[in-house]
Every structure is written in C-alpha cells, then in structure tokens.
Backbone bond lengths (Angstrom), bond angles and torsions (degrees), N, CA, C in turn:
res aa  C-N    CA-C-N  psi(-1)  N-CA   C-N-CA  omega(-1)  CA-C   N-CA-C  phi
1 X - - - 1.462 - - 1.528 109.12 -
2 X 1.255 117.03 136.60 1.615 122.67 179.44 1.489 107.22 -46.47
3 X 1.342 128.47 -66.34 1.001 128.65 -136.71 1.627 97.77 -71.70
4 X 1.572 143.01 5.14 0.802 150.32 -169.77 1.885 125.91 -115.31
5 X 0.511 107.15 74.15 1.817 129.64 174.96 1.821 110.21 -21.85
6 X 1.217 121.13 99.93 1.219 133.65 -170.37 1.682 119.72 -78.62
7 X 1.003 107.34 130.15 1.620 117.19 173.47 2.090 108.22 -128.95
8 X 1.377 88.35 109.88 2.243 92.60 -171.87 1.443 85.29 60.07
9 X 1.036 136.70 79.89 1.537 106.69 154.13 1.754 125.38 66.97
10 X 1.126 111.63 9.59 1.917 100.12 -165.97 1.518 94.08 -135.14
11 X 1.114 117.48 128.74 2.149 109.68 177.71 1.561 92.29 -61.68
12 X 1.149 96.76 177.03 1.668 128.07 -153.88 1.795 83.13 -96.95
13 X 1.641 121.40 -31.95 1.349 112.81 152.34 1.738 136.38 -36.59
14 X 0.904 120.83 -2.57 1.572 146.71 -153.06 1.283 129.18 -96.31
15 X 2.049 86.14 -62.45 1.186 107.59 -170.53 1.166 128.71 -62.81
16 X 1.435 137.96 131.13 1.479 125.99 173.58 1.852 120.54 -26.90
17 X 0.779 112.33 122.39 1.720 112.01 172.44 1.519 118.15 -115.33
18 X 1.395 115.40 17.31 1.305 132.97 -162.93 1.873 106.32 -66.43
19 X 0.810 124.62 143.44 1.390 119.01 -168.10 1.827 103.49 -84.66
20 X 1.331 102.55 151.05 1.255 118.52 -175.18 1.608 121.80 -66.33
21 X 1.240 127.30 96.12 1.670 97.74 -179.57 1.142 121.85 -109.46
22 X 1.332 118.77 144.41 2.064 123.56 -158.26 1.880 88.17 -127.20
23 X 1.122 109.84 115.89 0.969 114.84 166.31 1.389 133.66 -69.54
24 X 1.341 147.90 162.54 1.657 121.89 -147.57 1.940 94.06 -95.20
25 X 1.607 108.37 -5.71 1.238 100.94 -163.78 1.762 96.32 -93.66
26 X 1.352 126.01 -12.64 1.189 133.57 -170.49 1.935 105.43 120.10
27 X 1.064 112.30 -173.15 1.085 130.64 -164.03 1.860 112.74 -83.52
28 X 1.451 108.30 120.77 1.396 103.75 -156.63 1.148 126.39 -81.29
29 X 1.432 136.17 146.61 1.335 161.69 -129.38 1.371 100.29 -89.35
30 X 1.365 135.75 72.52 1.242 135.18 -167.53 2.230 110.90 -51.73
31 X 0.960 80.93 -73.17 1.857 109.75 167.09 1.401 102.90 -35.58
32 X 1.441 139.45 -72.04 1.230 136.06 138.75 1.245 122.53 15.20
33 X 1.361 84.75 -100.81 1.753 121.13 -174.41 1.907 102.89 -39.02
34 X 1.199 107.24 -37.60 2.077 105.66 -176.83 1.676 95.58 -95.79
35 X 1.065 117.49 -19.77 1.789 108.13 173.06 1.573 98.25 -68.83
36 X 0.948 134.57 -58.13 1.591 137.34 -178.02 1.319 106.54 -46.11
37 X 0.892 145.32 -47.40 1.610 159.08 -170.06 1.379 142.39 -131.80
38 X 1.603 103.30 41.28 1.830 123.35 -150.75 1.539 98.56 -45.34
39 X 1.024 131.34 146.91 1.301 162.77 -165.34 1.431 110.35 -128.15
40 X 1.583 132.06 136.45 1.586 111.22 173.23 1.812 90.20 -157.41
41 X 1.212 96.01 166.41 1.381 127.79 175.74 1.273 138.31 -172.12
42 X 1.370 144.54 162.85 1.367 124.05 139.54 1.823 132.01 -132.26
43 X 1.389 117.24 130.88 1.244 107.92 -158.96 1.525 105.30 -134.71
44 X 1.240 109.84 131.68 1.573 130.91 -175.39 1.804 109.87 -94.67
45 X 2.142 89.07 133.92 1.462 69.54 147.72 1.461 99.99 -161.21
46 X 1.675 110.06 143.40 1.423 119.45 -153.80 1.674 115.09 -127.81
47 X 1.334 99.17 123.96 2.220 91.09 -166.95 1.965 82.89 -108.47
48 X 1.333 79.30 136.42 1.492 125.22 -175.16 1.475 121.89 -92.53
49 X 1.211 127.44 -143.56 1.496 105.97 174.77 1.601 101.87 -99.47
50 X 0.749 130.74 -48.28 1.390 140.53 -166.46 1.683 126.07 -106.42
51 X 1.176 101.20 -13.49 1.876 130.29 -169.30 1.774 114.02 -165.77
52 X 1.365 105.44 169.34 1.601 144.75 169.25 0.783 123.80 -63.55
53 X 1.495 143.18 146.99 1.494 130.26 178.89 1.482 78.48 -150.88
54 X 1.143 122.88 121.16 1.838 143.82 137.55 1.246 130.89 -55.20
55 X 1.266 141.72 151.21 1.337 107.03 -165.00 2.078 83.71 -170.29
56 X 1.099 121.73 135.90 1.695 116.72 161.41 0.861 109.08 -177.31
57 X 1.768 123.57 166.34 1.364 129.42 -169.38 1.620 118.08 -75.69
58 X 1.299 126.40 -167.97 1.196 107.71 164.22 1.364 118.71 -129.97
59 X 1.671 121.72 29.99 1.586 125.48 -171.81 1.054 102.27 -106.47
60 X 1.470 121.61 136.96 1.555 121.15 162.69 1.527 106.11 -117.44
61 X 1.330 104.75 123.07 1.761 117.92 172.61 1.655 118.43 -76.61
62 X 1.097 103.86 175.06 1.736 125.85 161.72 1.600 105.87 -161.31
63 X 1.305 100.47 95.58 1.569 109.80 165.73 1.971 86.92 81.37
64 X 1.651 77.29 -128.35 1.720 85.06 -167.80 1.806 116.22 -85.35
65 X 1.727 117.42 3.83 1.154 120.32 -156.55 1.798 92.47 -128.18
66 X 2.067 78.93 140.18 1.550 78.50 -179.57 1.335 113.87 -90.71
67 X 1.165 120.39 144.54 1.816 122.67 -164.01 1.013 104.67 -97.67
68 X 1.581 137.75 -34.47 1.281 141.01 -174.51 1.612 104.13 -155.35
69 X 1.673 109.29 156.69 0.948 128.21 -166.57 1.477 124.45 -110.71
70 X 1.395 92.98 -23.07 1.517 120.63 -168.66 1.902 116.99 -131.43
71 X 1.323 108.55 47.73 1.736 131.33 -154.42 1.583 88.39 -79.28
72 X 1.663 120.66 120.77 1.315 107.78 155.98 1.891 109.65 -84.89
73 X 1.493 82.98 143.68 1.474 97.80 -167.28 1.567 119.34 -111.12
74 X 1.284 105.56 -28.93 1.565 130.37 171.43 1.099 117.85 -82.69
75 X 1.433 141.29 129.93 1.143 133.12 172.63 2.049 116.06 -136.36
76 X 1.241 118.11 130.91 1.595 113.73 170.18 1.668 118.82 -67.41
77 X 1.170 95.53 130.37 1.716 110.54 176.43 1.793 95.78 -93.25
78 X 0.775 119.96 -48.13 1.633 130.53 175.56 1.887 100.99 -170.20
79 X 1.448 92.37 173.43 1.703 117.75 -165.18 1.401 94.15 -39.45
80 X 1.217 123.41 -44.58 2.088 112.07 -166.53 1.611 91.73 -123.47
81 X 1.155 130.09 38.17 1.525 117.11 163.78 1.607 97.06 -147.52
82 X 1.714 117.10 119.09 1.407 132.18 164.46 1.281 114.01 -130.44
83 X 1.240 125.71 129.38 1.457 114.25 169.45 1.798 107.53 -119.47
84 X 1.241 99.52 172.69 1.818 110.56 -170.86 1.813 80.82 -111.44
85 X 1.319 80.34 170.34 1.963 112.09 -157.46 1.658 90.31 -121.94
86 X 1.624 102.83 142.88 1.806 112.22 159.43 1.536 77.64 -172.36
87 X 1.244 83.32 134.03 1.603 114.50 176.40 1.578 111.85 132.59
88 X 0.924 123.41 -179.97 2.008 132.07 138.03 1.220 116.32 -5.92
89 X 1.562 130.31 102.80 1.179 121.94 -171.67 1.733 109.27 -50.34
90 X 1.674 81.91 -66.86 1.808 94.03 -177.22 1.515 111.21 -39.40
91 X 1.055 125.95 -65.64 1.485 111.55 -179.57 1.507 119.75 -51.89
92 X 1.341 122.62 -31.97 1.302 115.36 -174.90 1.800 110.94 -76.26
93 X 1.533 119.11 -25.75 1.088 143.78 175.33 2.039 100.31 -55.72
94 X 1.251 107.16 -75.96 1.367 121.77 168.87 1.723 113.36 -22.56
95 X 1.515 96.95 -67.65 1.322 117.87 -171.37 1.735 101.75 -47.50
96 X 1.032 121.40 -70.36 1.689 140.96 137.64 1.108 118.83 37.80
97 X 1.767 87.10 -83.28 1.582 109.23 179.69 1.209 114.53 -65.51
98 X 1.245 127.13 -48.03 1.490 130.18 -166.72 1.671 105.86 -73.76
99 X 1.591 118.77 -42.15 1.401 97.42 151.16 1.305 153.29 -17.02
100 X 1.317 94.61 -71.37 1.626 119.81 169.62 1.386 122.71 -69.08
101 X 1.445 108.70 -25.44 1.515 101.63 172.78 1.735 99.22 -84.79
102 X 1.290 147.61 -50.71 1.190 155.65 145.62 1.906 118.59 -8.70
103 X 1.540 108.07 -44.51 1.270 119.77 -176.03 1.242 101.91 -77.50
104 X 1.528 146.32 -29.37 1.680 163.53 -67.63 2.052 85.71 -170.91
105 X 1.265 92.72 -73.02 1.615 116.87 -179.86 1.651 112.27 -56.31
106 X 1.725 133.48 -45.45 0.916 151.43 178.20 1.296 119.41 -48.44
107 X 1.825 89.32 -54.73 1.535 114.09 167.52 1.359 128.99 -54.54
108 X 1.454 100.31 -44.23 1.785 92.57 -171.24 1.487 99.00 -90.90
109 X 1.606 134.52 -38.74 1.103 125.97 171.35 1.482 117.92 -27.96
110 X 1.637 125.28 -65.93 1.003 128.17 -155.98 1.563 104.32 -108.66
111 X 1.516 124.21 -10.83 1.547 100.96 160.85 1.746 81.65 93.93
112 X 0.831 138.19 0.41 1.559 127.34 178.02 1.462 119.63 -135.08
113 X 1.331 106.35 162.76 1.327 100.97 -175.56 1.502 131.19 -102.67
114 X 1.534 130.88 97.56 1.242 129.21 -165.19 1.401 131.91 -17.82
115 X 1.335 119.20 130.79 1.705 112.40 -172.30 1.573 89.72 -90.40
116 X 1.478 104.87 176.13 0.959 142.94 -167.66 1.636 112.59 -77.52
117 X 1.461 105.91 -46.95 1.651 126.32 144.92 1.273 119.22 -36.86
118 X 1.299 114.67 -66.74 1.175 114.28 170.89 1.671 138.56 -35.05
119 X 1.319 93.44 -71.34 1.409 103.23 149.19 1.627 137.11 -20.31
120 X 1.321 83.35 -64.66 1.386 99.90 166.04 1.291 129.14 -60.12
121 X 1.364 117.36 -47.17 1.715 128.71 179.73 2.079 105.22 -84.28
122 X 1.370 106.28 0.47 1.313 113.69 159.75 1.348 128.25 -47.10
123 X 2.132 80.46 -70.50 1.271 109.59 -176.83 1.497 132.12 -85.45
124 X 1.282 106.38 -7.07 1.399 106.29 151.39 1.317 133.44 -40.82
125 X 2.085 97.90 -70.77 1.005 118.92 156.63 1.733 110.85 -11.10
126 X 0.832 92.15 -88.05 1.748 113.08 -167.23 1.536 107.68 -44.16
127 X 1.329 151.18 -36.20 0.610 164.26 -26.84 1.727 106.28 147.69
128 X 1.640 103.10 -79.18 1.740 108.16 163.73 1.397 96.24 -64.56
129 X 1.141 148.21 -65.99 1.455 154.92 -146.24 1.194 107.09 -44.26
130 X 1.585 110.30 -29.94 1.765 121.15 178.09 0.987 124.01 -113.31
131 X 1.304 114.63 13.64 1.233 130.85 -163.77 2.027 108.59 -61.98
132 X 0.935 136.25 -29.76 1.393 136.27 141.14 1.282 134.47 -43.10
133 X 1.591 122.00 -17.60 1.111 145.64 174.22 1.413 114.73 -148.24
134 X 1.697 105.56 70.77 1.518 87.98 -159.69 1.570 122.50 -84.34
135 X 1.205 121.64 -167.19 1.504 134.06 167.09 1.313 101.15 -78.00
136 X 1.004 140.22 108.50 1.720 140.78 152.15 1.628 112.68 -54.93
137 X 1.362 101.24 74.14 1.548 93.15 -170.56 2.006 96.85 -164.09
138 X 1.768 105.70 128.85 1.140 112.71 -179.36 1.867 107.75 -123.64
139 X 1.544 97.99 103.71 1.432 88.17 -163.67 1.739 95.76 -86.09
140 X 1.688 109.01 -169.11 1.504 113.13 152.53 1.447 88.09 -153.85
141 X 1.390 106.71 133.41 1.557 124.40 -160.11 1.333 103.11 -127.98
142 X 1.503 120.42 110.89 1.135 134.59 178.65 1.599 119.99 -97.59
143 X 1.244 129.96 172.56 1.496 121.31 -174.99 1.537 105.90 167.82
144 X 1.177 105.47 177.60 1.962 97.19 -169.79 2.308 82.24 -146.71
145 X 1.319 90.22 137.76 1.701 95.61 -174.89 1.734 81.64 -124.89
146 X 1.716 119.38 -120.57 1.145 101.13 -168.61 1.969 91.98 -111.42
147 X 1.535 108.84 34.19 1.377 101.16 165.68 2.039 79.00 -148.99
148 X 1.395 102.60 -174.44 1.547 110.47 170.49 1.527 103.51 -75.61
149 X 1.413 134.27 169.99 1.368 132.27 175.98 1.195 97.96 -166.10
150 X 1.920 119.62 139.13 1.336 117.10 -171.67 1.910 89.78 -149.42
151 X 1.392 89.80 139.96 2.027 99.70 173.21 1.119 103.34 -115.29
152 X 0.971 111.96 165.93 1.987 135.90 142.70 1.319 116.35 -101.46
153 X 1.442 134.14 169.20 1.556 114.64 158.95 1.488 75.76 -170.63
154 X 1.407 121.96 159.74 0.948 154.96 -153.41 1.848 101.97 -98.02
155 X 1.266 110.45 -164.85 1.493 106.78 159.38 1.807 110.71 -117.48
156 X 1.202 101.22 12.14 1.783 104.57 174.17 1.778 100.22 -99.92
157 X 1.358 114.28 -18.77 1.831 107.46 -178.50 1.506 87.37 124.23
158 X 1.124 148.34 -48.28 1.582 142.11 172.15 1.345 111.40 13.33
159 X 1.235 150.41 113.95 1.438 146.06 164.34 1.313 106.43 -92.62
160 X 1.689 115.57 130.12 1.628 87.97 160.34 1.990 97.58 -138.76
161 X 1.334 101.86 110.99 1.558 106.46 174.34 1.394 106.21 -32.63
162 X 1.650 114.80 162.72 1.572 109.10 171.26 1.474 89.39 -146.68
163 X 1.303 125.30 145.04 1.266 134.12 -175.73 1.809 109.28 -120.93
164 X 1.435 87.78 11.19 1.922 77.82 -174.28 1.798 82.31 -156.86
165 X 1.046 123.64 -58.12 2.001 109.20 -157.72 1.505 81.74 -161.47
166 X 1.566 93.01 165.53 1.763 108.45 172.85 1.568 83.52 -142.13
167 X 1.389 117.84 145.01 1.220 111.41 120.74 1.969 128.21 -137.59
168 X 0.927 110.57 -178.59 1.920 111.15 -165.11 2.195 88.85 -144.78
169 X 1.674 87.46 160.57 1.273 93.23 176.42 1.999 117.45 126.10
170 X 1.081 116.88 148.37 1.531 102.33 145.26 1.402 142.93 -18.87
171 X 1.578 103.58 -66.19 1.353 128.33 172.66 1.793 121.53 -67.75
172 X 1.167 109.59 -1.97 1.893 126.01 179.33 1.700 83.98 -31.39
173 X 1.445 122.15 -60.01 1.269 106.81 -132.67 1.750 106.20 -82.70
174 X 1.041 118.66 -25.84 1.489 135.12 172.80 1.579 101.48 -74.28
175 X 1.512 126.62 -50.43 1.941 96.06 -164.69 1.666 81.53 -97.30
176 X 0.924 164.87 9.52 1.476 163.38 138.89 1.745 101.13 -25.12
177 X 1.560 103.98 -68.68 1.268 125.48 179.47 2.252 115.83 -37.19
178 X 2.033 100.93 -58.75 0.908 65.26 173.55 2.062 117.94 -104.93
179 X 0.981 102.32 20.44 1.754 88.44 175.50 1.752 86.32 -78.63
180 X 1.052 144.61 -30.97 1.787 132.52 -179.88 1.513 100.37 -48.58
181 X 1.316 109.89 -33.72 1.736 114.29 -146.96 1.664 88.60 -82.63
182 X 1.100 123.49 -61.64 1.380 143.35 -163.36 1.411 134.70 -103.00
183 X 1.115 108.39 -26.65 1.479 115.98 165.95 1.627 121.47 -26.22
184 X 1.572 150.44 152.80 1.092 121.95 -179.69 2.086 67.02 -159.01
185 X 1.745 101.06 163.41 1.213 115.61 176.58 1.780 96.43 -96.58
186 X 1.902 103.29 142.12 0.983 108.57 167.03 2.024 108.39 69.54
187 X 0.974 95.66 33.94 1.900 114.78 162.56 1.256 117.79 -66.90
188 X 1.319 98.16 122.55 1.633 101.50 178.23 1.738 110.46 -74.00
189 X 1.306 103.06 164.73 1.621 102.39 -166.71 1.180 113.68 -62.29
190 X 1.492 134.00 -28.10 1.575 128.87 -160.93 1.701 90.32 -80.93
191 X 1.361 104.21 -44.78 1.748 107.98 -174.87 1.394 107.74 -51.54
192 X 1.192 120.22 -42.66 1.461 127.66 -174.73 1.353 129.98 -59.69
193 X 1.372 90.73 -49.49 1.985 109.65 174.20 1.477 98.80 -75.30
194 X 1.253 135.70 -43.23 1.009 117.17 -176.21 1.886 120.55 -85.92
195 X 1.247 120.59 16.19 1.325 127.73 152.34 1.283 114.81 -83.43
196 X 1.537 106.41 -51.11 1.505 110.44 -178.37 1.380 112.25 -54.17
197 X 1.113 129.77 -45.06 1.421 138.40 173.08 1.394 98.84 -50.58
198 X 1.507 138.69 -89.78 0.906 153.74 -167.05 1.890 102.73 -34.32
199 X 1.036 132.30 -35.29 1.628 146.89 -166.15 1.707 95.08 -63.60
200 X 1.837 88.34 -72.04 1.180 96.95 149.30 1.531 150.20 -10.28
201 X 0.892 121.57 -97.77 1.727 137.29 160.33 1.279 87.44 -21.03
202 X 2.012 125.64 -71.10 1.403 113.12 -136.51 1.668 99.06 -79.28
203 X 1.104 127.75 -5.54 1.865 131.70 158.59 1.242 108.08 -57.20
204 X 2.001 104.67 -47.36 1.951 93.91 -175.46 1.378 118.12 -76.72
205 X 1.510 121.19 -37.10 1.386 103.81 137.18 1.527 143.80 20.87
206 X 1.509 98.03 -93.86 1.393 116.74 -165.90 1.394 118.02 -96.55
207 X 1.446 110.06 -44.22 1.554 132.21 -168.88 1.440 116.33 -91.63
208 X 1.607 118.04 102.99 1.043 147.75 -165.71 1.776 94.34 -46.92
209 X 1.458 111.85 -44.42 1.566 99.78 -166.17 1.701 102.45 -94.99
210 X 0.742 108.84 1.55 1.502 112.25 -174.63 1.649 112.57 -95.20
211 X 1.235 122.00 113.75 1.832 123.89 176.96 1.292 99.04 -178.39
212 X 1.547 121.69 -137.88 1.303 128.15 -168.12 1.286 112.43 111.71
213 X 1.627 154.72 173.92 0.971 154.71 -110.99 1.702 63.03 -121.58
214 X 1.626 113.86 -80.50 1.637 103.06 -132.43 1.681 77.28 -120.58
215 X 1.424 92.29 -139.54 2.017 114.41 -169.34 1.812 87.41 -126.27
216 X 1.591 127.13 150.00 1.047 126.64 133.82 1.730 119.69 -94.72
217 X 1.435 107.53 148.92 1.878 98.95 -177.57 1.540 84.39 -154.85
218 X 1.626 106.22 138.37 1.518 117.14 156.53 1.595 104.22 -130.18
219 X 1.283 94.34 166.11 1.769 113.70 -164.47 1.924 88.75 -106.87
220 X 1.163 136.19 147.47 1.115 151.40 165.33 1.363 124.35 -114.10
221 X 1.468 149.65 104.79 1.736 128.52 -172.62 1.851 87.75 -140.14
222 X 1.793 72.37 -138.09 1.546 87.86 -178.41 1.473 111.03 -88.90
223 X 1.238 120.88 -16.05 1.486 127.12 -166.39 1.733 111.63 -77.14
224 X 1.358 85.60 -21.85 1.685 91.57 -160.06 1.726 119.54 149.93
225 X 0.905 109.57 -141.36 1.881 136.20 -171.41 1.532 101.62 -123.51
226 X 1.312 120.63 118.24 1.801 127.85 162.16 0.769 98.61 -120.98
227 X 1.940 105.18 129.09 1.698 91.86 165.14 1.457 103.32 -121.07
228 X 1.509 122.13 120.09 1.479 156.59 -156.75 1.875 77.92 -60.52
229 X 1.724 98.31 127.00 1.751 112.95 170.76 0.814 94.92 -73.02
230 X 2.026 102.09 157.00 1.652 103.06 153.25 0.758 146.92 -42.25
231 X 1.695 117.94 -49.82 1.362 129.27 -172.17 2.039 118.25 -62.78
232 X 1.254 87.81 -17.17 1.666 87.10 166.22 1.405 119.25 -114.51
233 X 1.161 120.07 6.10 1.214 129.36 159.02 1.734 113.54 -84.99
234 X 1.460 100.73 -25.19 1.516 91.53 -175.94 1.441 110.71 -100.78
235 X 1.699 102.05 -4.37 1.587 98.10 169.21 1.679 116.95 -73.56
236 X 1.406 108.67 -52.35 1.526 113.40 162.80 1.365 126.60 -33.12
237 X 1.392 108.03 -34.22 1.899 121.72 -169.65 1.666 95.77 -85.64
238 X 1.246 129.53 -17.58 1.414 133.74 170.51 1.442 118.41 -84.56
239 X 1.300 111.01 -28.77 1.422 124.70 -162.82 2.042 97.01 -80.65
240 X 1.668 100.28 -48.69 1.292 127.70 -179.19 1.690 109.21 -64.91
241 X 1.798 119.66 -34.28 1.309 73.33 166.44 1.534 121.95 -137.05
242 X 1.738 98.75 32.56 1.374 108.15 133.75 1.790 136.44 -44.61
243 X 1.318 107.59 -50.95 1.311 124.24 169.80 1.609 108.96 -57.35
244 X 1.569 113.05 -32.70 1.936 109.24 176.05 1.184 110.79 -90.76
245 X 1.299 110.58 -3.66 1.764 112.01 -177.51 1.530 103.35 -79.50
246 X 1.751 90.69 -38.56 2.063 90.06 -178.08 1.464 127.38 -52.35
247 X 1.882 83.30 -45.27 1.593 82.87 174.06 1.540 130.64 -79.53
C-alpha cells in the first residue's frame, strides 16, 4: 500500500518496535548465558526439485537431562513458509508468534501473499534490533515463492541463502557429513525425505543432545505444507539404520 514507506520490501509497519533493554550490568553475555544451560538439537533443511523438505529431532535438553522426548520443532509461518527452532524454546516460541501475526497483517494489507524472503528479511530485522538482548534462537526457514527457497540466520539477523541444504544444531557436524555425501540437485521427494531423515539419525547417533522418540519432516511445494506421518517416517528410520548396522 502507498501510504506505507518500504524497507527490503516490508512497510516500516513491520518492523520490530520492541523496546530496547540494557541491563544495568551492560549488555548480556550471549556465549555465557548457553554455557550455563546447553541446549542441543539438530535440524535440516533440503530444496528438492520442485519444493522443501524440513526435517528435526524430537529431544529437548536442559544441561545434561533430557526434558522431553517428543519436542515439536517445526513450526508454520503460513501454507508455504515453516521454519525449525535451535536455541531457547521460549524465545524461539515468542519470535513465532509475532511472525505469524506479522505474516497475517502483510497479507491483508497488501492483498498478497508473503514470500519466503520476506519472512526472512523480517526476521533479521528483529533479530539485529535486539541484538544487546538477544533472541537465543537459530532458525532455518524454508518456503516455496515461484521456485523453493531456504535461509539460515543466525541469532544477531545474519542471513545466509542456501541453494542445496541447511542444517543448525549440536549435531551440524554429523548430518552435515551425510547431505555432503549424498545430496544430488533436483531430488525427487521420496529421495529427499529419506536423506533428511537419514542426516538425522546419523546426529542421533553421535550427538549426546540430539534423539527423541521419532524424526519430525514436512514436505513444502506449490500445494501447500505436508507433514510426512510417522509410520513412514519410521519405516525409512529402519531401513536407514539397517544400512549403518551393515557397515
């Protein structure tokens, strides 16, 4: 709408306006602050030929104890935009909401439907703005515009495009390993979910904070949001580590 003054694409309506807070001791110890209370996960995200594939564990820690078994990790911003969570639940929860109410607002203002970019160059925004008090929160935000599109961003606002896979978490360094191994451009969907899965597994594997009962995974295109059942998610997770048992 005219009457609204643009920054990337988003009215100046948008922008975080959240008030600044400076603590009396100075500005807080991010690095710190997650050594005191390690946090872990690992979460994938992989563009396919035509769409997104989501992908994360389902344990949420505190320190050395697992708190939950069954952690939703994925969450919808709208029908073709979901991103996965690592960090601080509560903050990533927060962050969340104001998304979605923001994505909601975008929409009816302008009669269109939020890109995936967008989103993304939102939450940056939001993101540096607090950067003195930050969000403890490392999303990877997937979405489909008129191709698939997937970010990273940091918890300072950092963007980093991905043209093949993201992943964030504890476990980076184990399912990193196999989307390097296997990854291929233009993957059909069964191939896809079942890497992401597999990335997966090889984090629960290795990575002390990384497990949980099962895997969450959704499919992203033109149609919408799928979110891949258990029962074929847990057939793949059998298939996957039969194949590591061989070796």
């Amino acid at each position: 709408m005219s009457h609204y003054s643009e920054v990337e694409g988003l009215p100046i309506s948008m922008i975080s306006e959240r008030a600044a807070f400076r603590p009396s001791a100075g500005p807080v110890n991010a690095e710190k602050m997650a050594q005191e209370m390690k946090t872990g996960t690992t979460t994938v995200g992989l563009i396919g030929k035509d769409f997104v594939v989501l992908a994360a564990d389902q344990q949420a820690t505190m320190g050395s104890m697992a708190a939950d078994d069954d952690a939703q990790k994925i969450y919808k911003i709208t029908d073709k935009i979901s991103l996965t969570i690592s960090g601080v639940v509560g903050d990533s929860l927060a962050v969340i909401r104001f998304l979605r109410a923001q994505a909601n607002l975008y929409e009816i203002e302008r009669e269109t439907k939020i890109t995936p970019k967008a989103v993304t160059t939102l939450l940056s925004n939001v993101l540096n703005n607090n950067r003195y008090y930050p969000f403890i929160f490392a999303p990877i935000i997937g979405g489909v515009n008129s191709k698939p599109e997937l970010y990273e961003l940091t918890p300072y606002g950092c963007i980093s495009p991905k043209t093949k896979y993201a992943v964030n978490g504890s476990g980076t360094t184990f399912a990193i390993s196999a989307l390097d191994t296997e990854y291929k451009s233009n993957m059909k969907e069964e191939d896809a979910i079942a890497l992401a899965i597999k990335a997966i597994v090889s984090s629960k594997n290795r990575d002390v904070y990384t497990g949980g009962r099962s895997i969450s995974l959704i499919v992203i295109d033109q149609k919408g949001t799928r979110e891949i059942p258990l029962e074929i998610i847990e057939s793949i997770i059998a298939k996957v580590k039969l194949n590591f048992s061989k070796k």
